[in-house]
PDB file of N, CA, C and O in Angstrom:
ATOM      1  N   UNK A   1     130.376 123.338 161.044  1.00  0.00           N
ATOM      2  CA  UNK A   1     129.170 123.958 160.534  1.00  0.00           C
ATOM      3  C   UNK A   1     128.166 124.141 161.673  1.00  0.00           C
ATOM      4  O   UNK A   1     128.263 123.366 162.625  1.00  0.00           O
ATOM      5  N   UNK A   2     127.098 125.188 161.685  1.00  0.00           N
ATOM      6  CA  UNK A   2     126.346 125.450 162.444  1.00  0.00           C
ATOM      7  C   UNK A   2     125.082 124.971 162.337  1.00  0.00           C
ATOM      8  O   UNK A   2     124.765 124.955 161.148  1.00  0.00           O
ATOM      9  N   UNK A   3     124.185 124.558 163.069  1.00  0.00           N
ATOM     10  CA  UNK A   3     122.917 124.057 163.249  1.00  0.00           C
ATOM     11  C   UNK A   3     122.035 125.115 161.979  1.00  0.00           C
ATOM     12  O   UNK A   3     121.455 124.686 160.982  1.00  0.00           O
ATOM     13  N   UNK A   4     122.153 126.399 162.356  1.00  0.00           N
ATOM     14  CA  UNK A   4     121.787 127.005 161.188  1.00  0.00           C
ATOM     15  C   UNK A   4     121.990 126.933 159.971  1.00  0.00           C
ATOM     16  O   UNK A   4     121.189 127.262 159.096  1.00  0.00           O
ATOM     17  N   UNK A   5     122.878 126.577 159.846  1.00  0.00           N
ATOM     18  CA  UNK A   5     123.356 126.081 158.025  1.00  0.00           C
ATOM     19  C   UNK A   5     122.708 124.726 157.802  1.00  0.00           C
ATOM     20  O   UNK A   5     122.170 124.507 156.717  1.00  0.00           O
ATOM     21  N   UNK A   6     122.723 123.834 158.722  1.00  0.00           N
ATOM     22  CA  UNK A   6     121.987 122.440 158.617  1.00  0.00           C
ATOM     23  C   UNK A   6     120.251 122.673 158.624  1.00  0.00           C
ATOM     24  O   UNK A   6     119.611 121.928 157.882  1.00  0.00           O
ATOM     25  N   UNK A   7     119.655 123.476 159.273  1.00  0.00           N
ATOM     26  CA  UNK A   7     118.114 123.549 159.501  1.00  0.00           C
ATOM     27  C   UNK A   7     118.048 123.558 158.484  1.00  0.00           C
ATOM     28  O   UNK A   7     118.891 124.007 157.707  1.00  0.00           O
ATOM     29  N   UNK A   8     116.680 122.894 158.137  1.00  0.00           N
ATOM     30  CA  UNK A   8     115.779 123.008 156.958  1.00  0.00           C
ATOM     31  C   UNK A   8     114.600 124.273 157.639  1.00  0.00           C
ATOM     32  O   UNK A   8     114.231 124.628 158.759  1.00  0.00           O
ATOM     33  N   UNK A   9     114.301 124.670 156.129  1.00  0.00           N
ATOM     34  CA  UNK A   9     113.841 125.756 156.163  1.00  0.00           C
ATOM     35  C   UNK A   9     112.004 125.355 155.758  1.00  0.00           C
ATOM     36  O   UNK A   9     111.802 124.534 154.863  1.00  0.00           O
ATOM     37  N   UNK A  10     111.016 125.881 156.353  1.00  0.00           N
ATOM     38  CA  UNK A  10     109.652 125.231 156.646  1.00  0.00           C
ATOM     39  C   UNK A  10     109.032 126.792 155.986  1.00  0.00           C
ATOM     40  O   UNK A  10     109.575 127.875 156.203  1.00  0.00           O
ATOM     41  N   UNK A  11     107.893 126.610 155.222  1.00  0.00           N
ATOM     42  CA  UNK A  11     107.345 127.840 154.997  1.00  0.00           C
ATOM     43  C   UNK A  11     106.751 128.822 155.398  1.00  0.00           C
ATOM     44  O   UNK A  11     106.565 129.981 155.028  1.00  0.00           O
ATOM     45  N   UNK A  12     106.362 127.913 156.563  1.00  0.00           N
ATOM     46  CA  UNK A  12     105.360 128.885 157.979  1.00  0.00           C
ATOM     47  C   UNK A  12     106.039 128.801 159.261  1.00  0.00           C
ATOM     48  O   UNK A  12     105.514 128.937 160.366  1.00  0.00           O
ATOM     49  N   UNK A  13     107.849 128.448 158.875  1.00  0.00           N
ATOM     50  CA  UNK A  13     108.623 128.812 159.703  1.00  0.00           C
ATOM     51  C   UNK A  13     109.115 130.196 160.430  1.00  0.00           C
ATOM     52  O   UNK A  13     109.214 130.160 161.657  1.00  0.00           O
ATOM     53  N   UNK A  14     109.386 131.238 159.842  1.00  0.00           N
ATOM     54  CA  UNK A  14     109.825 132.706 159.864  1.00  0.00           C
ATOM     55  C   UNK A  14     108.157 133.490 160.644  1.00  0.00           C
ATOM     56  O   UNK A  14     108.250 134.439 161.423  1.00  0.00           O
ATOM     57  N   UNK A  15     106.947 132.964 160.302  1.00  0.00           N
ATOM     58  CA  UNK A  15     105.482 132.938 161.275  1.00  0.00           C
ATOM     59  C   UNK A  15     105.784 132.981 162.456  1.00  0.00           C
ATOM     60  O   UNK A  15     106.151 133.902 163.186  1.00  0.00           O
ATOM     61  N   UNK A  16     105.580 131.756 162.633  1.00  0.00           N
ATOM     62  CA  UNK A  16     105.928 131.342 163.530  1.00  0.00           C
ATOM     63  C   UNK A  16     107.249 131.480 164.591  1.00  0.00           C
ATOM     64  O   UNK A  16     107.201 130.963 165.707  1.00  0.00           O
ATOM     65  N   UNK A  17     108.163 132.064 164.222  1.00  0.00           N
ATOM     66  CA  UNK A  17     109.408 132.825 165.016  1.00  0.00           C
ATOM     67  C   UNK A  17     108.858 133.799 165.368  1.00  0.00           C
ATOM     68  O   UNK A  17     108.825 133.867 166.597  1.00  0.00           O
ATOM     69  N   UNK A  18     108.100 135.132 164.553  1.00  0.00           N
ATOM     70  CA  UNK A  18     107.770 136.171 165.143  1.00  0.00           C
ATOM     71  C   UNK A  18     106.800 136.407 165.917  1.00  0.00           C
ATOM     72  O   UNK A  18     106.400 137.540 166.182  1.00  0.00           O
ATOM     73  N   UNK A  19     106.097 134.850 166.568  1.00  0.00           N
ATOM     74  CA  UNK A  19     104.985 135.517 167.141  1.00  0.00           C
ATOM     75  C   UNK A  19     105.669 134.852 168.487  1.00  0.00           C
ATOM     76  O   UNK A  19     105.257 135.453 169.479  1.00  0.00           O
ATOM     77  N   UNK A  20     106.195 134.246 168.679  1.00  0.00           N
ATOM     78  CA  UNK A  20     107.239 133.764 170.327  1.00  0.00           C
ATOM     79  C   UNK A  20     108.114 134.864 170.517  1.00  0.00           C
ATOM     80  O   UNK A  20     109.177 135.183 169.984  1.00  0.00           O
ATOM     81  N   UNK A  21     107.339 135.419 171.495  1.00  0.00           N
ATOM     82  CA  UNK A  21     107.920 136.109 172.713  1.00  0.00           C
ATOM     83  C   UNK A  21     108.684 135.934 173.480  1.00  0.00           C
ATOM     84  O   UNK A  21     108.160 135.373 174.443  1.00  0.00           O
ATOM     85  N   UNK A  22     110.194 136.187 173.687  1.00  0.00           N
ATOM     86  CA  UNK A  22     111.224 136.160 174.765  1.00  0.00           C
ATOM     87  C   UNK A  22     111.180 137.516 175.729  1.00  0.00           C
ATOM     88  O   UNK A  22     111.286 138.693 175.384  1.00  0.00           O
ATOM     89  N   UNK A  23     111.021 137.047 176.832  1.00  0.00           N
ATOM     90  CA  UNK A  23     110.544 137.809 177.567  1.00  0.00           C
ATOM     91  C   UNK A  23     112.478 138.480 177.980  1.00  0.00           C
ATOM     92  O   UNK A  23     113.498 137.805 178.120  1.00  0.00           O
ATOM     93  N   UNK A  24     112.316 139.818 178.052  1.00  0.00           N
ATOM     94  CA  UNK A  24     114.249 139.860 178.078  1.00  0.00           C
ATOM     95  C   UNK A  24     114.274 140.927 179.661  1.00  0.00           C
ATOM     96  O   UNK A  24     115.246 141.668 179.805  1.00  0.00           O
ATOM     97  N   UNK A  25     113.309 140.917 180.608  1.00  0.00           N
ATOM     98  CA  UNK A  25     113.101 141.380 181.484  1.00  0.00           C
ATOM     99  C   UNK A  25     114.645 141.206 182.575  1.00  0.00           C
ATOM    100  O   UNK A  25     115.368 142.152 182.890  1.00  0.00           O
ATOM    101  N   UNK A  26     114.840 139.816 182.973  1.00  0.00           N
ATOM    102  CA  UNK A  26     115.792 139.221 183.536  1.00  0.00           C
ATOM    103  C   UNK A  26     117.223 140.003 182.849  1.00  0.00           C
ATOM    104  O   UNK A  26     117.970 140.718 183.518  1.00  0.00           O
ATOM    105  N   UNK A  27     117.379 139.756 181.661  1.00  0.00           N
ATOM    106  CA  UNK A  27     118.399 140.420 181.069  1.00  0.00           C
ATOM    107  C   UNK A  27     119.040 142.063 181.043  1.00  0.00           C
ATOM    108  O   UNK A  27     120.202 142.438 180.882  1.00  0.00           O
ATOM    109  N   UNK A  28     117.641 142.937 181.292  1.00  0.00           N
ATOM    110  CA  UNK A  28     117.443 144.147 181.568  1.00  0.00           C
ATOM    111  C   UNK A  28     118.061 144.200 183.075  1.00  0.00           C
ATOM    112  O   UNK A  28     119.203 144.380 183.496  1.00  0.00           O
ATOM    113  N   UNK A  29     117.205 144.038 183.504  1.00  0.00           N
ATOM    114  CA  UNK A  29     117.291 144.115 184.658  1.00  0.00           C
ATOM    115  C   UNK A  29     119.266 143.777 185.142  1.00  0.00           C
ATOM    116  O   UNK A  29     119.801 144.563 185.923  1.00  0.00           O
ATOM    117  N   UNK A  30     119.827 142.951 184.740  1.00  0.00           N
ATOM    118  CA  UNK A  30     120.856 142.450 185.197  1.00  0.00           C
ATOM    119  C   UNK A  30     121.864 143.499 183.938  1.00  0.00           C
ATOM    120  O   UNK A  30     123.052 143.776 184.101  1.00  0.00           O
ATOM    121  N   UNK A  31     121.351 143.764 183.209  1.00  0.00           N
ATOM    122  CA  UNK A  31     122.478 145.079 182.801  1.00  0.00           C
ATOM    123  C   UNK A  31     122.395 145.974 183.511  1.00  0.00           C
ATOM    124  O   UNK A  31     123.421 146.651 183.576  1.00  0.00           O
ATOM    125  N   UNK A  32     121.472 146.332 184.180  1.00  0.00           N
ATOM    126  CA  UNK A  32     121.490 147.997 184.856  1.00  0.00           C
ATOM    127  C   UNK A  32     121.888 147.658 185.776  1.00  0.00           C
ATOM    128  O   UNK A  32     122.697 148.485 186.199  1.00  0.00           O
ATOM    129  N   UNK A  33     121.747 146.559 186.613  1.00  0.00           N
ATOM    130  CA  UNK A  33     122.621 145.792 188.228  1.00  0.00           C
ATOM    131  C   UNK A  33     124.410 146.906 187.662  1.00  0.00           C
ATOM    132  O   UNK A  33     124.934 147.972 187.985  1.00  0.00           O
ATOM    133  N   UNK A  34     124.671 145.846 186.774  1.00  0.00           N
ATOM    134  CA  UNK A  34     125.761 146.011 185.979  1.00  0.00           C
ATOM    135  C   UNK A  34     126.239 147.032 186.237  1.00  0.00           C
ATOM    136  O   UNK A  34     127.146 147.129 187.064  1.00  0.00           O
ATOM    137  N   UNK A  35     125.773 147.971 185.633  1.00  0.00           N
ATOM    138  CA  UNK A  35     125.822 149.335 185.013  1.00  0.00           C
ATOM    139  C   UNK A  35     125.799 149.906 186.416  1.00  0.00           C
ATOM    140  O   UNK A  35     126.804 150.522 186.770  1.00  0.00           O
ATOM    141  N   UNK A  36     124.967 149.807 187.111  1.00  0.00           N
ATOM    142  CA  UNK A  36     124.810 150.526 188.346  1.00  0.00           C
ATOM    143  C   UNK A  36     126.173 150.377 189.107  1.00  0.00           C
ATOM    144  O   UNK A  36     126.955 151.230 189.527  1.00  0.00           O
ATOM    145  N   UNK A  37     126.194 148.996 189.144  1.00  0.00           N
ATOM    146  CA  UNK A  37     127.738 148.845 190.020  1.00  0.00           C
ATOM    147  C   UNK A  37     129.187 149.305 189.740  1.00  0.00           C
ATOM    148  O   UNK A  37     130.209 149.600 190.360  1.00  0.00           O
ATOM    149  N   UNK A  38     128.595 149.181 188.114  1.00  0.00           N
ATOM    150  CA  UNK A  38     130.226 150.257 187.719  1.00  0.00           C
ATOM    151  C   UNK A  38     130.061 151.617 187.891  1.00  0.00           C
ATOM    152  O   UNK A  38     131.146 152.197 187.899  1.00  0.00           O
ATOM    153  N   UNK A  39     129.069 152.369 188.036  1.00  0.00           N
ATOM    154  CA  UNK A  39     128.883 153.891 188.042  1.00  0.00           C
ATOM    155  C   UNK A  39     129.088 153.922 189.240  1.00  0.00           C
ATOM    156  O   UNK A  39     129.945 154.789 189.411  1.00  0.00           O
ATOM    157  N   UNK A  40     128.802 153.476 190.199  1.00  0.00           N
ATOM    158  CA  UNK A  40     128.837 153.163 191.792  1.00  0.00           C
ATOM    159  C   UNK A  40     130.287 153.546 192.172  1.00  0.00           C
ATOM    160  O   UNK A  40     130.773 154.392 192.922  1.00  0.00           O
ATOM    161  N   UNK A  41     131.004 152.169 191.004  1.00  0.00           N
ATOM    162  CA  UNK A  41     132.730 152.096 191.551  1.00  0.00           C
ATOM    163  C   UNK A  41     133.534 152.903 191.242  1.00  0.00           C
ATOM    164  O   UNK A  41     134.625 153.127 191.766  1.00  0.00           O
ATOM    165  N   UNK A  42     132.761 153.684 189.854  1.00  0.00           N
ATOM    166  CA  UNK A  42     133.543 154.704 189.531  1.00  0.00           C
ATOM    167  C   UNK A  42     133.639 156.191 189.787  1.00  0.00           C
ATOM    168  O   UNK A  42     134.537 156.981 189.493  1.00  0.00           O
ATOM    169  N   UNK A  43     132.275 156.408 190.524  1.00  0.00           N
ATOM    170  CA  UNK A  43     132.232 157.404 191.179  1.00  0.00           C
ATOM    171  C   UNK A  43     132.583 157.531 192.747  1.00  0.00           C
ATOM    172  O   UNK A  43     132.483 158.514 193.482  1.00  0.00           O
ATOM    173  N   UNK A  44     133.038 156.186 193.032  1.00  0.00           N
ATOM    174  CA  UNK A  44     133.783 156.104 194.483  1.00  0.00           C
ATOM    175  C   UNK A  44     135.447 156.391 194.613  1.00  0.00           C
ATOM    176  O   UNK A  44     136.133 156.958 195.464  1.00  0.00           O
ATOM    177  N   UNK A  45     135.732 155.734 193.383  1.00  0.00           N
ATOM    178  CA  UNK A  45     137.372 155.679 193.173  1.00  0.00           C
ATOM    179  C   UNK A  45     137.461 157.532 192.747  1.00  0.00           C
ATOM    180  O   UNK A  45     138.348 158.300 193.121  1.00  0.00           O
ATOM    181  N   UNK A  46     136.650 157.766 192.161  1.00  0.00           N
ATOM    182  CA  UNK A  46     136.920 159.883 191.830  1.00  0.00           C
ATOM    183  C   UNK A  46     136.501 160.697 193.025  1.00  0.00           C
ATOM    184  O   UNK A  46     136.639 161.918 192.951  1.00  0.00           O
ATOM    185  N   UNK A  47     135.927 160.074 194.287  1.00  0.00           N
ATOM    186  CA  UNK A  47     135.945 161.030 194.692  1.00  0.00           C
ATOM    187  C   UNK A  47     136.850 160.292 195.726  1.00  0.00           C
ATOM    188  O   UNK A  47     136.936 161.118 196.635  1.00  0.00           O
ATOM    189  N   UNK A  48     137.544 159.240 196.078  1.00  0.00           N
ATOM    190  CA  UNK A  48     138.710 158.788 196.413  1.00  0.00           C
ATOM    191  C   UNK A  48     139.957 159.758 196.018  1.00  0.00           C
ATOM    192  O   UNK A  48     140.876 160.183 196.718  1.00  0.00           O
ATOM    193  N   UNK A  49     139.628 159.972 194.523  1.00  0.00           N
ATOM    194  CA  UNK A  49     141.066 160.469 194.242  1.00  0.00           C
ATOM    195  C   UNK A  49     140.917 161.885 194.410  1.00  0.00           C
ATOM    196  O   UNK A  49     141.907 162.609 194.516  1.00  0.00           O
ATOM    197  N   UNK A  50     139.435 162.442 194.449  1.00  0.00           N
ATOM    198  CA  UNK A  50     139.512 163.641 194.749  1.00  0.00           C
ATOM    199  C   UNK A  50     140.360 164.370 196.034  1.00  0.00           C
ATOM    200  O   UNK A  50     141.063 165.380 196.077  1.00  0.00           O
ATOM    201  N   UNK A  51     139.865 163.147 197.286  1.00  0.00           N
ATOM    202  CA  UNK A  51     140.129 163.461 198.355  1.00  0.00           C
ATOM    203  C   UNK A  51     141.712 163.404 198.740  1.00  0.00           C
ATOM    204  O   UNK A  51     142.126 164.211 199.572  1.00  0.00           O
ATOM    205  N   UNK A  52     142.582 162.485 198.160  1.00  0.00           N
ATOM    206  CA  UNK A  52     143.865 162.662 198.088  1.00  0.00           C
ATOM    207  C   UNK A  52     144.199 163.611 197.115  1.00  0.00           C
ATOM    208  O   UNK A  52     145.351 163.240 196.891  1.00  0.00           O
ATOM    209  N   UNK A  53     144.040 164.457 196.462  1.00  0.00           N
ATOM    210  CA  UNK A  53     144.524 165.187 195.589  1.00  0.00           C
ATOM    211  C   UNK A  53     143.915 166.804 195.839  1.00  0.00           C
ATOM    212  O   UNK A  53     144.266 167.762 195.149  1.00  0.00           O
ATOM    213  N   UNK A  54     142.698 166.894 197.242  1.00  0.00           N
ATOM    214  CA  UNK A  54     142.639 167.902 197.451  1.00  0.00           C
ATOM    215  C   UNK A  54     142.687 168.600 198.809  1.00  0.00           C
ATOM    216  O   UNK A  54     142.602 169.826 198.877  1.00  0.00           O
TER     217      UNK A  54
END
């Protein structure tokens, strides 16, 4: 069972969740790293294959 199924539930609980801010900057940031590096690799390997194939 999960911690969530065990929590007790508080009335000015669900309040209080929506006003804490997770800041998801770090997370952003490290998808587009991501993202960047695969567009990077994949536009290296096509024009790789361009160049043997033309």
């Amino acid at each position: 069972m999960t911690d969530f199924e065990h929590s007790e539930h508080k009335p000015g609980q669900a309040a209080d969740n929506n006003r804490k801010q997770v800041s998801l900057k770090g997370t952003f940031v490290s998808v587009m790293l991501l993202g960047g590096f695969l567009a990077l690799t994949w536009l290296l390997v096509f024009i790789l294959f361009l160049s043997q194939n033309g």
